[in-house]
C-alpha positions in Angstrom: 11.1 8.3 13.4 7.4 7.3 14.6 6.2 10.7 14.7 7.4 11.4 11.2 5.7 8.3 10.3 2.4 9.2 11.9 2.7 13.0 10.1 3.0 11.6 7.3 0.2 9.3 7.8 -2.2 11.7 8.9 -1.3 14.4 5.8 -2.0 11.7 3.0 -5.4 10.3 5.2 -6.8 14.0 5.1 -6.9 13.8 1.3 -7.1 10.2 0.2 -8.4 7.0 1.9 -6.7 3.9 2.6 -7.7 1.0 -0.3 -6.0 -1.9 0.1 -2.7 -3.5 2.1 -0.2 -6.5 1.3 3.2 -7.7 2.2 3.8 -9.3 -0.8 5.4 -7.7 -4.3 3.1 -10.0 -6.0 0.3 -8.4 -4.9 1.8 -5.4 -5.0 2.1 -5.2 -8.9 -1.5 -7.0 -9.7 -3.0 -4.3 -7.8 -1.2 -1.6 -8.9 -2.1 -2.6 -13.1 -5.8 -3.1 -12.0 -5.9 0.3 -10.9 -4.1 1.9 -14.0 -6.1 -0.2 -16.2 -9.3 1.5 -14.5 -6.9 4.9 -14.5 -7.4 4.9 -11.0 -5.3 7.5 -9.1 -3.4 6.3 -6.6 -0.1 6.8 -4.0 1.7 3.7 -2.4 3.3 4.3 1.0 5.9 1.5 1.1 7.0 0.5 4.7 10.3 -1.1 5.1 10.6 -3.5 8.1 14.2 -4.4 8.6 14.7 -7.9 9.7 16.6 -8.4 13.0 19.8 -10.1 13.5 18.2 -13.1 15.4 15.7 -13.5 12.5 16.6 -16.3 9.9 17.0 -15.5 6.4 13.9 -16.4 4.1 13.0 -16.3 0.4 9.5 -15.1 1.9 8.0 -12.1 0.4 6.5 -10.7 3.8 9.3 -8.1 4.3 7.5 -4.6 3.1 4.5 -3.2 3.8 2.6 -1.6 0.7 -0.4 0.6 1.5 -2.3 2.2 -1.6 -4.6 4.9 -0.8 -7.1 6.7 -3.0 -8.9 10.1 -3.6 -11.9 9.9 -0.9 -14.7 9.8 -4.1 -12.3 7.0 -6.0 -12.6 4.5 -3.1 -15.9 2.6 -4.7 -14.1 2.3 -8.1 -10.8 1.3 -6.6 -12.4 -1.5 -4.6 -14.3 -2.6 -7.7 -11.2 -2.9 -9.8 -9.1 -4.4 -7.1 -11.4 -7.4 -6.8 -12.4 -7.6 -10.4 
């Protein structure tokens, strides 16, 4: 599954640049309306990490991984709206 993972990876980094990364859905949505509001385009690869069996169960928010990435000449004005 690693290789597909890094395929993947390396297709979408060709085209677009990596923007911005959180593990929390919070985050996740107040980026995600900044950019629409500036009508930034943007894709989200979302990275599930299963927890373990050994690992306790929390009401944490540090499960997923969400990266947004960005057309190459968007970056400036994606980084400007994300910490607007």
């Amino acid at each position: 599954m690693n290789g597909f993972v890094r395929l993947i990876r390396q297709l979408i980094s060709r085209k677009k640049k990596l923007v911005y990364t959180t593990f929390m859905q919070k985050e996740y949505f107040k980026v995600a309306s900044r950019l629409t509001n500036r009508a930034v385009n943007y894709r989200v690869a979302t990275i599930r990490k299963k927890p373990s069996r050994f690992s306790e169960v929390t009401t944490y928010d540090h499960g997923d991984e969400y990266r947004f990435y960005v057309k190459k000449e968007d970056y400036h004005r994606a980084v400007s709206a994300i910490h607007e």
